[in-house]
C-alpha positions in Angstrom: -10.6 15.7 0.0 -10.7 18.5 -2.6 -9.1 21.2 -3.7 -7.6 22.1 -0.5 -6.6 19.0 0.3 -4.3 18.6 -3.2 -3.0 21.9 -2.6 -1.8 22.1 1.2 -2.0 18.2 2.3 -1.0 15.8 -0.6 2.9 16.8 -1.1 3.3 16.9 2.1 2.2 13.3 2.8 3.9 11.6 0.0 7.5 13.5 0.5 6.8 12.1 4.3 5.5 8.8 3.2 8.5 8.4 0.4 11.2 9.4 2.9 9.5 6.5 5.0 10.1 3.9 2.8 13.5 5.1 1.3 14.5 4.8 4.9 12.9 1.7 6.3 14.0 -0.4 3.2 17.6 -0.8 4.2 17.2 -0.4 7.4 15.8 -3.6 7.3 19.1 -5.3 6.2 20.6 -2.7 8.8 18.8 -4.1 11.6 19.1 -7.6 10.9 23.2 -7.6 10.6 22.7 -5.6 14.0 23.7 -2.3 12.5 20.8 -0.5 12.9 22.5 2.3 15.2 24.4 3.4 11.5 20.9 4.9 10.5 21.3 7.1 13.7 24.8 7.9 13.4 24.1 9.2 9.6 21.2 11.3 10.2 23.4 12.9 12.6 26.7 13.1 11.0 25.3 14.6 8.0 24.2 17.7 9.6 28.0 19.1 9.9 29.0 17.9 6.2 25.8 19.6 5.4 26.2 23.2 7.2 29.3 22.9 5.5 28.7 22.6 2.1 26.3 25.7 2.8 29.2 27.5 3.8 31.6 26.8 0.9 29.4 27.1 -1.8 26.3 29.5 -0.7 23.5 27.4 -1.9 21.4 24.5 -0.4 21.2 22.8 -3.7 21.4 19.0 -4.2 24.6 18.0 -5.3 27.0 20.2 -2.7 24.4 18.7 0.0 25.0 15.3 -1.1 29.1 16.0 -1.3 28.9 17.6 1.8 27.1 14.7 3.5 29.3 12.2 2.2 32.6 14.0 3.1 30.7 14.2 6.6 30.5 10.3 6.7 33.9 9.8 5.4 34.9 11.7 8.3 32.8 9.9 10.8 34.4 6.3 9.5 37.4 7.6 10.2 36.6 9.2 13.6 35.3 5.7 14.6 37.9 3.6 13.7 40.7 5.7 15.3 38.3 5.6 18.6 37.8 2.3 18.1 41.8 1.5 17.9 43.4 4.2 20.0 40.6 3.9 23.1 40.2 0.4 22.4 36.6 0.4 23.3 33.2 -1.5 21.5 32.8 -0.5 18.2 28.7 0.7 19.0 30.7 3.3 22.0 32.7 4.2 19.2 29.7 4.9 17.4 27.9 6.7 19.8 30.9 9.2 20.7 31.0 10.5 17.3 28.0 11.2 16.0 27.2 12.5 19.1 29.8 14.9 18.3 29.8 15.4 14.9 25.9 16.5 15.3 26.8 19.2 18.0 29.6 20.3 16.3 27.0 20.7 13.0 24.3 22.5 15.6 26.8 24.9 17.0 28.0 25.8 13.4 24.6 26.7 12.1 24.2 29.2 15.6 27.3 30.8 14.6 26.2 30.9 10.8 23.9 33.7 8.9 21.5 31.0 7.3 18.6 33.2 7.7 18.0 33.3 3.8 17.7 29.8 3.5 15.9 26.7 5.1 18.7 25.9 7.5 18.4 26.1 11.0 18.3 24.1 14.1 14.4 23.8 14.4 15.2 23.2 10.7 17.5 19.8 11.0 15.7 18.3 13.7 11.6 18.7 11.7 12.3 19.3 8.8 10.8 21.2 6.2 7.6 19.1 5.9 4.2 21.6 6.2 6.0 24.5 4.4 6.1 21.5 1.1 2.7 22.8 -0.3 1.4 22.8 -4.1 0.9 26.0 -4.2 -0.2 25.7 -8.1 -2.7 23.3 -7.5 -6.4 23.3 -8.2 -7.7 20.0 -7.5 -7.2 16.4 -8.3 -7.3 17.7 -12.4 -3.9 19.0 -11.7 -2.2 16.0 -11.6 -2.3 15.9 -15.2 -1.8 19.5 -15.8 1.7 19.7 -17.2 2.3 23.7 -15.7 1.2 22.6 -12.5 3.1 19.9 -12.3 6.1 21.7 -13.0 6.0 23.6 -9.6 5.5 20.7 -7.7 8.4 20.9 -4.8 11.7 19.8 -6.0 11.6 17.9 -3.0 9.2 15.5 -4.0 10.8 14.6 -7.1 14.5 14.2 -5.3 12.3 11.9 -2.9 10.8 10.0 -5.5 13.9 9.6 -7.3 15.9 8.1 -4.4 13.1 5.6 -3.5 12.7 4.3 -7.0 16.8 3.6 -7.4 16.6 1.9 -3.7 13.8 -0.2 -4.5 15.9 -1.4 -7.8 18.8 -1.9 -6.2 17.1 -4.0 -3.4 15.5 -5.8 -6.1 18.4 -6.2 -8.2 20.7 -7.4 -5.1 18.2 -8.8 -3.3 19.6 -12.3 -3.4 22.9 -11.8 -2.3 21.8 -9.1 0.0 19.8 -11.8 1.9 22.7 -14.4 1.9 25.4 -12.4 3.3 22.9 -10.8 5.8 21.7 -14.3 7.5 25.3 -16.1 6.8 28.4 -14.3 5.8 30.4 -17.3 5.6 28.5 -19.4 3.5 27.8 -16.1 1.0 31.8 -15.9 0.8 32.3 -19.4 0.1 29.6 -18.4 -2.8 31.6 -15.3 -4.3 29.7 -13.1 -2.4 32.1 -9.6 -2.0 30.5 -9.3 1.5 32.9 -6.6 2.3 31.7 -4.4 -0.3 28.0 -5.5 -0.4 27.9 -3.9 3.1 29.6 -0.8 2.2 27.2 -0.5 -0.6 24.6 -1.1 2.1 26.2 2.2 4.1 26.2 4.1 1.3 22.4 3.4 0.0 21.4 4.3 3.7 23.6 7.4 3.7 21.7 8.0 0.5 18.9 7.8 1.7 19.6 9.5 4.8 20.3 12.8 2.8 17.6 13.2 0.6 15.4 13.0 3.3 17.4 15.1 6.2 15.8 18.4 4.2 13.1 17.6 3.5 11.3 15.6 7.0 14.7 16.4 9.5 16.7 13.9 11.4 13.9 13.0 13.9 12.2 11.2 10.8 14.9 10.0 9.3 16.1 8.1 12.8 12.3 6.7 13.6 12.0 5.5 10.3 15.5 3.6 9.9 14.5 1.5 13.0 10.9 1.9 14.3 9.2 0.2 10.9 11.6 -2.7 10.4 12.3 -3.7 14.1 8.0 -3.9 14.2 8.1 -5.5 11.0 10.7 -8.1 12.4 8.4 -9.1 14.9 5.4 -9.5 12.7 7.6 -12.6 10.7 10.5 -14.5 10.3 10.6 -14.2 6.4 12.7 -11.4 4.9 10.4 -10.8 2.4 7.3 -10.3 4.4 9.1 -8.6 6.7 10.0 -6.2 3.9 6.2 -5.8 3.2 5.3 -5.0 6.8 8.4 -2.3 7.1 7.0 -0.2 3.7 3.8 -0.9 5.3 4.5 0.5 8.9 6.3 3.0 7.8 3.6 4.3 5.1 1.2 4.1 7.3 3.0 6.4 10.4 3.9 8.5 7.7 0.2 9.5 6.7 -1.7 9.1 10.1 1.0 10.9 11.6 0.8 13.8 9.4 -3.0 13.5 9.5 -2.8 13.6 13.4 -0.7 16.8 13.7 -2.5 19.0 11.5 -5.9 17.6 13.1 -5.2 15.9 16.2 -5.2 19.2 18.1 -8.6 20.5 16.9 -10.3 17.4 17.6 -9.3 17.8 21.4 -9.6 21.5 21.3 -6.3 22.9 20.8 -6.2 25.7 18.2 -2.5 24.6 17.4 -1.1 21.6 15.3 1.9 20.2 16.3 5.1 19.1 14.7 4.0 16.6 12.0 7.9 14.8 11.9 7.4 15.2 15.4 4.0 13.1 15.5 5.1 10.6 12.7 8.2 10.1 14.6 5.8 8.8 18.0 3.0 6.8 15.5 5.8 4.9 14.2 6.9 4.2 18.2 3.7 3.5 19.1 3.1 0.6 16.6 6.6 -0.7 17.6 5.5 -0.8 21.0 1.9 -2.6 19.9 4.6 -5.2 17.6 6.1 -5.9 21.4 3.5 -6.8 22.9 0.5 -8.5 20.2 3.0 -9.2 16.8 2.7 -13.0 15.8 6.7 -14.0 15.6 8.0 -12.6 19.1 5.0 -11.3 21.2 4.6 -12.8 25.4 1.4 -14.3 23.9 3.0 -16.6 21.4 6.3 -17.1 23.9 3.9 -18.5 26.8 1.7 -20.2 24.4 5.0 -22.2 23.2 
């Protein structure tokens, strides 16, 4: 791993493995309150706000992303509440409907939009941006402490690295009540516990979340990684706290072997081609959910007819 490597693999694999755990963090706490279909639905509803913001303002820059990605959820609580109420059907149909929706609605504005100058396409929102990430400045491990190199690393590293860091504090900082109101809500409101708002502020870290990574890996990532790493992680324990471990873990690891496996994979069976690396991350990280199924300690058929 030399030069070469620094310059056209490294960036690449931590934006993918960073988007990983930024994702598979709260969907955790997403999955265990039986939520976990709200990291779907936000990948996909932020694709209109997105192509939206693009269109008012002309630039794919952070902050209008961000605004337009929120205004995109706001819509899409809305949209599922007045479902909910006016069809009255299940709140996960509800669900389903709109972000269903909202993402073809976001698709058919970007085929009807000049985006041609910029990273925004189709191809674009569903894989991402991840191979094109390069360090293009980069000479070799020595560049990591090269202050001009490090300045044209890709902004999206830094945005990545960012939003994991505040996730991980907040986790950390929460983390008590967080666990509380996610195993018993009425016992954490007997406590104090605003469990109301704790879960919002759960939506909103995931939506968070979501967004700085849609641009970066795509929404194919961004789903896989909100479920695939926590549900396997679920069935490795029954302690949150492990369970966190094995998540970051799972997802870390898909991230790189995935990556690995699409830019190689193909020449080791004699395919001149790679394939899509969000693409492959995306199946490694269903693969090892479908090894959790069937060998993981806490719920696999071994230890059920063993009991």
């Amino acid at each position: 791993m030399g030069a070469e490597f620094v310059q056209l693999s490294l960036t690449p694999i931590l934006i993918g493995l960073l988007a990983a755990i930024a994702c598979a963090v709260p969907g955790n706490f997403l999955l265990l309150r039986k939520q976990a279909l709200i990291g779907d639905a936000i990948s996909h509803v932020v694709l209109p706000g997105i192509v939206a913001a693009f269109l008012l303002t002309g630039t794919i820059s952070t902050w209008p992303m961000m605004l337009g990605a929120a205004g995109a959820a706001v819509v899409a609580v809305v949209m599922i509440e007045a479902i909910r109420r006016l069809g009255r059907i299940e709140t996960g149909a509800a669900m389903g409907v709109t972000f269903t929706t909202l993402f073809a609605a976001g698709v058919l504005l970007l085929e009807q939009t000049d985006t041609s100058s910029v990273h925004l396409d189709v191809e674009h929102a569903l894989y991402g941006n991840l191979e094109s990430l390069i360090w293009l400045s980069a000479t070799g491990w020595e560049s990591l402490l090269d202050p001009v190199a490090l300045a044209d690393l890709p902004p999206e590293l830094t945005r990545m690295a960012l939003t994991t860091l505040v996730i991980l504090i907040l986790t950390a900082l929460f983390w008590r009540v967080l666990k509380i109101s996610t195993f018993d809500e009425g016992y954490a409101r007997t406590l104090g516990v605003p469990v109301k708002t704790l879960g919002f502020g759960l939506v909103i870290v995931s939506a968070v979340a979501a967004v700085a990574a849609f641009d970066a890996v795509g929404s194919i990532i961004v789903i896989a990684m909100f479920i695939c790493p926590p549900a396997a992680a679920r069935l490795m324990t029954n302690r949150l706290e492990s369970q966190l471990a094995w998540s970051i873990f799972f997802g870390a690891g898909s991230a790189i072997a995935g990556y690995v496996l699409a830019g190689y994979g193909p020449l080791w069976l004699g395919s001149e081609h790679a394939v899509s690396a969000a693409g492959m991350i995306a199946t490694i990280s269903g693969l090892i959910l479908g090894l959790a199924c069937l060998y993981a300690p806490a719920r696999s058929k071994l230890t059920v007819t063993e009991a």
